[in-house]
N, C-alpha and C positions, 0 to 999 in steps of 0.2 A: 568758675570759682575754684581755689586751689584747698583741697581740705585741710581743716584745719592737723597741725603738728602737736605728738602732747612731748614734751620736753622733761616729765613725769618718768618715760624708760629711760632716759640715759641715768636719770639720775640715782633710780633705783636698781639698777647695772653697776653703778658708783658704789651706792651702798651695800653691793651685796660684793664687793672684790673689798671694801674696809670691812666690812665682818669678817672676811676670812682674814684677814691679818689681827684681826681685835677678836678673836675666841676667846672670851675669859670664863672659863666655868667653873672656877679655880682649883681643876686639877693641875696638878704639874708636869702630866707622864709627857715624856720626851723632852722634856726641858730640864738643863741642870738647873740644881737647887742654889742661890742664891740669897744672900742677907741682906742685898740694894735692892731699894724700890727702881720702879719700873721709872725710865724718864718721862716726863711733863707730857713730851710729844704722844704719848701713849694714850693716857686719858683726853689731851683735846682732839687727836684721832677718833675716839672712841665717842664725845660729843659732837664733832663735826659729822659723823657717821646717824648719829640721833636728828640732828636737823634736818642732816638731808632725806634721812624716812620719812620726817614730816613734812615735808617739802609737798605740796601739791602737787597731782597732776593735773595743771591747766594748760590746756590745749593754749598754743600761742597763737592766739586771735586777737584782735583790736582788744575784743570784751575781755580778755583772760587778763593783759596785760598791767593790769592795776594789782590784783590779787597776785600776781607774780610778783611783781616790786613789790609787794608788803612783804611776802613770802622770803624773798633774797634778802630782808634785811636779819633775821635770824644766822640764816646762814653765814652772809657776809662778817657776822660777829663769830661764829667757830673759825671760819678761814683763818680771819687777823688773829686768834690764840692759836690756833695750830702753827700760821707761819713763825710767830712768835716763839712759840717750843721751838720749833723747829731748823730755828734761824741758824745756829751756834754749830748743827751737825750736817745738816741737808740744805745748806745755801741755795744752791741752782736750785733744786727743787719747792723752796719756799718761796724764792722769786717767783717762778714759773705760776707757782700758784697764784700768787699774788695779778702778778696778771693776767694770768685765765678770769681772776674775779672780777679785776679789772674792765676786763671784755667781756663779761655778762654784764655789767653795770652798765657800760657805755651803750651797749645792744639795747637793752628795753628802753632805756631813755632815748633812746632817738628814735624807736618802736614806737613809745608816747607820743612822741614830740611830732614825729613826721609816720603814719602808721602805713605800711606799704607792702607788699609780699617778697619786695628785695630785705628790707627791714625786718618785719615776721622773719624770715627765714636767718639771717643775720642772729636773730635772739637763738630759734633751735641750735645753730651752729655753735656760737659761745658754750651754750651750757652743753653740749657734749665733750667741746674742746674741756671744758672745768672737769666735768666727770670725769675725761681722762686723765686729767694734768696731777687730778686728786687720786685715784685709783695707782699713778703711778709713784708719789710719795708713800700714799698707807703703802706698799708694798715694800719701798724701802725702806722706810720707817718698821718693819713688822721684824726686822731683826732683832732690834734695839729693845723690843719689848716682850 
């Protein structure tokens, strides 16, 4: 039996590279001072970043599987406003995202559907691929804000 994957670190790997682009403790030292609010992309970075803390660590097991689709559909709702922010300045990278979330969607649903350890492991692979696809927009994004 193959042990079970928790799909929980990448994510919080994820989360913890959009914190460091989202610091807001609203000092301003080393940033010039400015009288424009920060762009859209900044705050749904900054909620995308809260979903995924919330994000469960469930081991991707047959059982886990359920509570992970419930779980992704939070998420899948910061993606579409971040890509949304994001669309206008980070094209390639709001794509990218887009289908990294894509590819976690399709992963667990055929996880459900046909449950298997090529499958299972299909899902852990998606949601690292997202974690990075996400890690690497908040980073481009962390100029801008």
């Amino acid at each position: 039996m193959r042990p079970a994957r928790l799909i929980g670190v990448p994510l919080l790997v994820c989360c913890g590279l959009l914190a460091a682009c989202s610091d807001d403790d609203g000092s301003s030292a080393g940033a010039p001072s400015s009288s424009t609010a920060a762009p859209a992309v900044c705050g749904s970075v900054e909620d995308l970043q809260a979903s995924l803390a919330a994000f469960p660590e469930v081991p991707v097991t047959v059982e886990g599987l359920g509570t992970l689709r419930e779980a992704l559909g939070q998420v899948a709702s910061e993606v579409t406003q971040v890509v949304d922010d994001a669309r206008s300045q980070f094209e390639t990278q709001a794509d990218a995202l887009t289908a990294s979330l894509s590819a976690v969607q399709t992963s667990v649903e055929s996880a459900v559907s046909a449950p298997s350890a090529a499958s299972l492991d299909a899902v852990g692979t998606s949601v690292r691929a997202l974690a990075d696809t996400t890690a690497g927009l908040a980073s481009d994004v962390s100029s801008s804000c």
